[in-house]
C-alpha positions as CSV (number, residue, x, y, z in Angstrom):
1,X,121.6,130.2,109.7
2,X,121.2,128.5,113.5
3,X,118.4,131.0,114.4
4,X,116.4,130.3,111.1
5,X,116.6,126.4,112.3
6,X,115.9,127.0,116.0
7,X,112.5,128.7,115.0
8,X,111.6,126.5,112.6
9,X,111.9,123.6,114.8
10,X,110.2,126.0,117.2
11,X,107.5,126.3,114.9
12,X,107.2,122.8,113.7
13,X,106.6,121.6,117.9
14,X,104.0,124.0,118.6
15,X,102.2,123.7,115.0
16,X,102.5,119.8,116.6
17,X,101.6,120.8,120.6
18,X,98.6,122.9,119.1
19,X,97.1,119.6,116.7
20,X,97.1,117.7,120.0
21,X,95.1,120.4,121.8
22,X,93.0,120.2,118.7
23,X,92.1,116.2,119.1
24,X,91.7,116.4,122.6
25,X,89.1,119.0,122.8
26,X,87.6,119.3,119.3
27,X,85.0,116.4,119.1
28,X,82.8,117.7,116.3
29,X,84.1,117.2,112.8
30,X,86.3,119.8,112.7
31,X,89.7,120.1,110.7
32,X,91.4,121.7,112.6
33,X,94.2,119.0,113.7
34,X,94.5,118.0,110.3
35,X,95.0,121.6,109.2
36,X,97.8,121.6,111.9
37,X,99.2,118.7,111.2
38,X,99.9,119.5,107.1
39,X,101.7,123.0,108.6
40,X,103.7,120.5,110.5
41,X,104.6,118.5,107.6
42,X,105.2,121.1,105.1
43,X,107.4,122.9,107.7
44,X,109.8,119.7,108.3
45,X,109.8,119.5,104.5
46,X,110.5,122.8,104.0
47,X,113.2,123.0,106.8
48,X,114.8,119.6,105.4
49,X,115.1,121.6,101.7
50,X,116.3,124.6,103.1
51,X,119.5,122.6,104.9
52,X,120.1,120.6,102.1
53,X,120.0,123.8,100.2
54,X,122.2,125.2,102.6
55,X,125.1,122.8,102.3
56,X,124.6,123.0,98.8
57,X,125.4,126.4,98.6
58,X,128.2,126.5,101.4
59,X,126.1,128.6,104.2
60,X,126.6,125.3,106.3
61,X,130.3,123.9,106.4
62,X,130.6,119.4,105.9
63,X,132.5,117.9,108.7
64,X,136.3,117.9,108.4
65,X,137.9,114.7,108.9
């Protein structure tokens, strides 16, 4: 369960490192960045689902007070 986190956030800062190479040397009208930029959000959206998931189904333990 950590390692499926670790690359996703892995994967969500380069998909967000590779958008700003995009805008900085892209100056046609290309897509590119905003291409990158909905991977990015459907990643964080898909990483938030699968740990609310995860709690949900036990694979990650609440706090105990």
């Amino acid at each position: 369960m950590r390692y499926v986190v670790i690359v996703a956030l892995v994967a969500i800062v380069a998909s967000l490192g590779s958008a700003l190479v995009f805008v900085m040397r892209d100056r046609s009208a290309s897509r590119r960045a905003v291409h990158a930029l909905a991977v990015r959000v459907g990643l964080s959206v898909a990483l938030f689902l699968f740990l609310m998931a995860g709690f949900y189904f036990g694979w990650i333990p609440g706090r105990l007070s």
